[in-house]
C-alpha positions in Angstrom: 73.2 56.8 41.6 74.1 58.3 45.2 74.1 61.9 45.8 73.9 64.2 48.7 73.5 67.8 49.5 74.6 69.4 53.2 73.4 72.7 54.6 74.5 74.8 57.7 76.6 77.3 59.1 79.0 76.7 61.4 77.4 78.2 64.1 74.0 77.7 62.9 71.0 76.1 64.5 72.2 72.7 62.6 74.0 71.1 60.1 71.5 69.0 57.7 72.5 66.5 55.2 70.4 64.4 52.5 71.2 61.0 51.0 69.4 60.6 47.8 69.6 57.1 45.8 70.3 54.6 48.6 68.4 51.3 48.3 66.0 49.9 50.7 66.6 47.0 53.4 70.2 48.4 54.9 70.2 48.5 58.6 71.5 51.5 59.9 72.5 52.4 63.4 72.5 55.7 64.4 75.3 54.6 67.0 77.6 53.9 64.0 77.0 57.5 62.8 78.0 59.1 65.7 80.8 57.1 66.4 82.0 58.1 63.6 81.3 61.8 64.4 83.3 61.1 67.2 86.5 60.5 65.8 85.8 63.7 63.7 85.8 65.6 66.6 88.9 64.0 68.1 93.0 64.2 67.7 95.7 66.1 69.0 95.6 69.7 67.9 91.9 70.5 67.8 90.6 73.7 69.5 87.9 74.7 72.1 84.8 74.2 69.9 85.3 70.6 70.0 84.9 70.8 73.5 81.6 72.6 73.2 80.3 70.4 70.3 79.2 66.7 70.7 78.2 66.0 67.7 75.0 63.2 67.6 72.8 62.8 64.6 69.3 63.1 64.1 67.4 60.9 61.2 64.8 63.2 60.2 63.4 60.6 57.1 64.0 57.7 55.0 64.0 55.3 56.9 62.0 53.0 59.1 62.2 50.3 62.2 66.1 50.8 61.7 66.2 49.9 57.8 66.4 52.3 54.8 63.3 52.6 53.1 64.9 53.5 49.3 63.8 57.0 50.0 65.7 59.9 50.5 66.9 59.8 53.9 67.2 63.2 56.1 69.6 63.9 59.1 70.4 67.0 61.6 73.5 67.7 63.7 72.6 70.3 65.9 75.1 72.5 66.9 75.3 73.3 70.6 76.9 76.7 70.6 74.6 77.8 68.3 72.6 79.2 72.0 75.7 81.5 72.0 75.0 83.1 68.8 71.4 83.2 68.1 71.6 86.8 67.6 74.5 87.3 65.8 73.1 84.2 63.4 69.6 84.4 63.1 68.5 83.9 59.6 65.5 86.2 59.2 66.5 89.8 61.3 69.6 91.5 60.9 72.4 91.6 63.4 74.7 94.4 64.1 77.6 92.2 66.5 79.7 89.8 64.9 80.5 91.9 61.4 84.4 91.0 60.3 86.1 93.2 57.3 89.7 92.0 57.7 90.0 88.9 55.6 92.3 85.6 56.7 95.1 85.0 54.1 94.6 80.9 53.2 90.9 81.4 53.8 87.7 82.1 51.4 87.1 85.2 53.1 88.3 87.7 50.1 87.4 85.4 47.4 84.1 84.8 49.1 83.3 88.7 50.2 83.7 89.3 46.0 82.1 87.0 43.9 78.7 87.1 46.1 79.0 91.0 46.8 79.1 90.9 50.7 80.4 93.8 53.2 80.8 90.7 56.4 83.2 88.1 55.9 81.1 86.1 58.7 78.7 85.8 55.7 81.5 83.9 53.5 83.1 82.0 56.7 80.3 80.8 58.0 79.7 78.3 55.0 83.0 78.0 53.8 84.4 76.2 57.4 85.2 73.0 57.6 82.0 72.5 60.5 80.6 71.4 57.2 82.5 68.8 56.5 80.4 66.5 60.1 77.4 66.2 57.5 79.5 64.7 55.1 81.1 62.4 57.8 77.3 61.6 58.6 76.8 60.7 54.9 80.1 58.8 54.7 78.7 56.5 57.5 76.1 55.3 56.2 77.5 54.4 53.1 80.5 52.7 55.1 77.5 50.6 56.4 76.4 49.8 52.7 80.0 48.9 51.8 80.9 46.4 54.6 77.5 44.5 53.7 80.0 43.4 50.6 83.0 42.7 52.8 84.7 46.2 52.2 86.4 48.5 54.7 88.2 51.6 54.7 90.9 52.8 57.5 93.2 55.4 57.3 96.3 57.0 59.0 98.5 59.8 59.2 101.8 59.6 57.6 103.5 63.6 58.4 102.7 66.3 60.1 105.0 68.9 59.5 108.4 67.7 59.1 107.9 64.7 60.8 107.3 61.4 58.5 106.4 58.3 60.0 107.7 55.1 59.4 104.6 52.5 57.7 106.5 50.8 55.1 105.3 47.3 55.3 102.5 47.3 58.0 99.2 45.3 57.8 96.7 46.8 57.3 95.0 45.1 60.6 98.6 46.5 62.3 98.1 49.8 60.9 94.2 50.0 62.3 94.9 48.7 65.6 97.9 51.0 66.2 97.0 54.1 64.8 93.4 53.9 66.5 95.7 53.7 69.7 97.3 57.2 68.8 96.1 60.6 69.8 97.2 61.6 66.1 96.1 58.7 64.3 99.8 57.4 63.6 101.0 53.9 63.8 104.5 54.9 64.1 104.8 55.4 67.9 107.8 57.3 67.6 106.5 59.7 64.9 103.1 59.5 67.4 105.5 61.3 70.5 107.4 63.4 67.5 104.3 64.8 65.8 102.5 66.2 69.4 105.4 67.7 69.7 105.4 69.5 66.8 101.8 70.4 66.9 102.5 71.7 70.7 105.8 74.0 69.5 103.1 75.5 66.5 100.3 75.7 69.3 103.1 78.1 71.4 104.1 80.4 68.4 100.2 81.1 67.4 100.9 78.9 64.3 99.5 75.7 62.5 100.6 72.5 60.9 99.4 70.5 57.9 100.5 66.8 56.6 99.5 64.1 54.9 97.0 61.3 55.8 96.2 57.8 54.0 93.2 56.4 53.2 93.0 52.5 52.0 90.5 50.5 51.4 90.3 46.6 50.9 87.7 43.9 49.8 87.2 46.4 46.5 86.2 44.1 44.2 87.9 44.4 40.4 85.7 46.2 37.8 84.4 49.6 40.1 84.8 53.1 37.8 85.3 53.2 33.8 87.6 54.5 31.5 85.1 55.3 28.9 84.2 58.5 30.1 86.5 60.8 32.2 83.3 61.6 34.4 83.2 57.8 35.1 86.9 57.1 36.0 87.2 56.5 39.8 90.8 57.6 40.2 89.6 61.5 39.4 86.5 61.1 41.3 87.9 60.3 44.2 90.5 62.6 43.3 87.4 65.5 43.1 86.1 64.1 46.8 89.1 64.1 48.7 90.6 67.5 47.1 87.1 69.1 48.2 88.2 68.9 52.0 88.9 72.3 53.2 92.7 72.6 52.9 93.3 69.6 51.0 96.2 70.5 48.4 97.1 67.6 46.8 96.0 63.6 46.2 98.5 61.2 45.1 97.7 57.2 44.2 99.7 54.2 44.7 103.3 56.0 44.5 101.7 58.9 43.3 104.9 61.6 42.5 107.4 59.2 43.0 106.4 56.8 40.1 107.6 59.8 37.9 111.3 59.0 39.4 111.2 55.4 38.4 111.5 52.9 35.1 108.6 51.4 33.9 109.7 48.3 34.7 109.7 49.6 38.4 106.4 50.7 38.9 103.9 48.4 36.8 102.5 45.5 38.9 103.0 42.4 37.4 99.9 39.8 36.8 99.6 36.6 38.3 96.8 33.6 38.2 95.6 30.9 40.8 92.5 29.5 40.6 91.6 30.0 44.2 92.5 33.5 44.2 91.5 34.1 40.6 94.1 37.3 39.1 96.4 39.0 41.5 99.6 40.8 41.7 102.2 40.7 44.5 102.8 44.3 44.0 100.8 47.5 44.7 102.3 50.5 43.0 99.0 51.4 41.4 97.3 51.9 44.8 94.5 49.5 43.3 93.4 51.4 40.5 94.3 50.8 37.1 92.6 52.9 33.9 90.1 54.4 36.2 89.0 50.8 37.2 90.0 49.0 40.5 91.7 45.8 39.9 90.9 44.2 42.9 94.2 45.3 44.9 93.9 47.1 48.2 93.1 51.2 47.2 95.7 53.2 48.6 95.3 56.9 48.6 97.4 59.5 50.3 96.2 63.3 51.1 98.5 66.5 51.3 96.8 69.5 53.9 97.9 72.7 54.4 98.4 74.5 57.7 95.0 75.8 58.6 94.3 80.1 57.7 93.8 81.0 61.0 96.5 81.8 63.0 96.7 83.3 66.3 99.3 85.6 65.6 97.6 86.8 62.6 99.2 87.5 59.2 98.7 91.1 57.3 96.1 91.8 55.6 93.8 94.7 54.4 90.1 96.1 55.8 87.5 95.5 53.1 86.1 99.1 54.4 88.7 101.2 55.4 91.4 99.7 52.8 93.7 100.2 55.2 96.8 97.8 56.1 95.7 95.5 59.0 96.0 92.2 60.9 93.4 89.4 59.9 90.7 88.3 62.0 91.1 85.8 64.2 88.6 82.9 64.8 88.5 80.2 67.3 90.5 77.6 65.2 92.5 74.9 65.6 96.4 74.1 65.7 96.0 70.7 63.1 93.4 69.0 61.7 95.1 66.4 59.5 93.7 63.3 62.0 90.1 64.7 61.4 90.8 65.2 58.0 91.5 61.9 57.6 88.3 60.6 59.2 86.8 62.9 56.8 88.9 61.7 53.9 87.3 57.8 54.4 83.9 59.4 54.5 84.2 61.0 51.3 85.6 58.3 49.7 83.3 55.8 51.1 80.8 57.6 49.1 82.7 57.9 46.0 82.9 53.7 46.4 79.3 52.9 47.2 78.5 55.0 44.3 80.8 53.4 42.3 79.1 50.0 43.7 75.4 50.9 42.8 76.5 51.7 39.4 77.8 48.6 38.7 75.7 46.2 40.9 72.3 48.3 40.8 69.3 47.1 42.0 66.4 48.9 44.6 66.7 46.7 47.9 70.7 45.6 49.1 68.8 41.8 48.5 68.8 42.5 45.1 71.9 44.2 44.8 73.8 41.0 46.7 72.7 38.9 44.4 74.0 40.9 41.3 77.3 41.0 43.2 77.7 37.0 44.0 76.8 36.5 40.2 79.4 38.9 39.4 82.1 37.5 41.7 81.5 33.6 40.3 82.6 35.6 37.0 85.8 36.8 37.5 87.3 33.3 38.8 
């Protein structure tokens, strides 16, 4: 079993991650990581700190000569402004600049300031920012790595921003890679691509922010990943858990998601089909590729709803957690829209969910072994 735990504040010294249960013998790149990293970083509507950070990982343990060595495995991403806050962030004496009492609307800073007793939001904002989220784009690397070893890849792209909804019905999925990797918002639709910077750049004027909705899919699952034994062990709510965990994520929908509520049965089901080449198939996809929990060997198709990001430039009312008194809420260095980051986080944390759900049902300590559960397993199914 995979798991992972981050640590780090967002202007910390770094930002540390560790991978716990991956098997020995997978080459890993450190190139791959931070490429990676790099499309984190990018996409129309980011803000300054992107242009400070550039974001490279450091492998602190677990592996060795380039391979995993089935031990846990360590990394750092050092932040770069941290230089311009050691004092305000240092973690053993107390610091005086910096303190913030006038909590964001959107944000964890109320919420947070409560339930662990704290007088400085900065406490509470620190953790709860989405600067987090690079360690788990670090993680989702590596395990991307693991999953293409079996054939399996995961792309996404971004279907709205604001109003404006792309056109993707029907694309390829090698149409949908090339074109939205050509597009500073990570759309395929080069209409909606000219359409949704301009939306970000009328928000940008008015001090405001946009949200949307990104895809992830994945393809080369093989049928059988997940359970429906157990709802701990269907795949369908722990990917749902993953992706809703993204800061500002509001809602998940599979397959057709909502709209299969609209339709007739007979609408929506995907028919099964036989060849002995191919083994079972269908020639529809309304399930997004999971069925019961379980994938059924159909390209996973996921789609992610974000909200406008809590800090706005022309700040919203709030109250002083001193004074009590009516005020405007703080204002951080933020950005305009993140939903092309999101979505590079989105694969990530799916990625993991899938290699999980690939140890589990292949197992084994070194990726030799696990390859040769998986070939056995394949001859089965046809």
């Amino acid at each position: 079993m995979l798991r992972y735990l981050t640590a780090g504040e967002s202007h910390g010294k770094t930002l540390v991650a560790i991978l716990e249960g991956m098997l020995s013998g997978l080459r890993v790149n450190p190139a791959k990581i931070d490429k990676e990293l790099k499309r984190r970083q990018a996409g129309y509507g980011r803000g300054k700190r992107m242009e400070i950070e550039k974001d490279r990982v450091q492998i602190l343990s677990g592996m060795r000569g380039g391979k995993t060595l089935g031990s846990p495995i360590a990394l750092s991403i050092p932040n770069r402004d941290w230089k311009n806050w050691k004092s305000v962030m240092d973690p053993v004496r107390p610091s005086k600049e910096g303190k913030v009492t006038r909590p964001r609307p959107g944000h964890a800073d109320l919420v947070g300031v409560l339930k662990y007793d704290q007088d400085d939001i900065r406490n509470v904002l620190e953790r709860a920012s989405a600067r987090e989220t690079a360690a788990r784009v670090a993680i989702g690397a590596i395990t991307k790595i693991l999953l293409s070893e079996f054939g399996i890849s995961i792309i996404s792209q971004v279907i709205q921003i604001g109003r404006v909804k792309a056109k993707v019905e029907g694309l390829k999925i090698g149409e949908i890679k090339r074109k939205a990797d050509d597009s500073k918002v990570s759309c395929p639709d080069r209409e909606a691509d000219r359409l949704m910077a301009e939306e970000i750049d009328r928000a940008r004027r008015k001090g405001d922010t946009l949200g949307g909705v990104f895809e992830i899919i994945a393809t080369g699952l093989p049928i059988g990943l997940g359970s429906y034994v157990h709802p701990d062990r269907r795949l369908d709510g722990r990917l749902a858990q993953a992706l809703m965990s993204i800061p500002a994520a509001k809602g998940v929908e599979i397959g057709l998601g909502f709209r299969a509520s609209e339709l007739l049965g007979s609408e929506v089901q995907d028919e099964i089909f036989y060849e002995k080449r191919k083994g079972f198939y269908r020639k529809t996809n309304n399930a997004g590729g999971l069925e019961g929990g379980v994938t059924n060997g159909e390209p996973l198709r996921i789609k992610v709803a974000m909200k406008p990001l809590s800090t706005l430039q022309k700040p919203l009312s709030s109250v002083d957690l001193i004074t009590k008194r009516k005020v405007k809420a703080t204002v951080e260095r933020s950005d305009v829209c993140v939903v092309p980051a999101a979505a590079v986080i989105g694969e990530s944390v799916a990625s993991f969910e899938l290699a999980n759900a690939m140890l589990e049902k292949f197992g084994g300590d070194s990726l030799s072994e696990m390859k040769r559960n998986y070939a056995g397993y394949l001859k089965y199914l046809k």
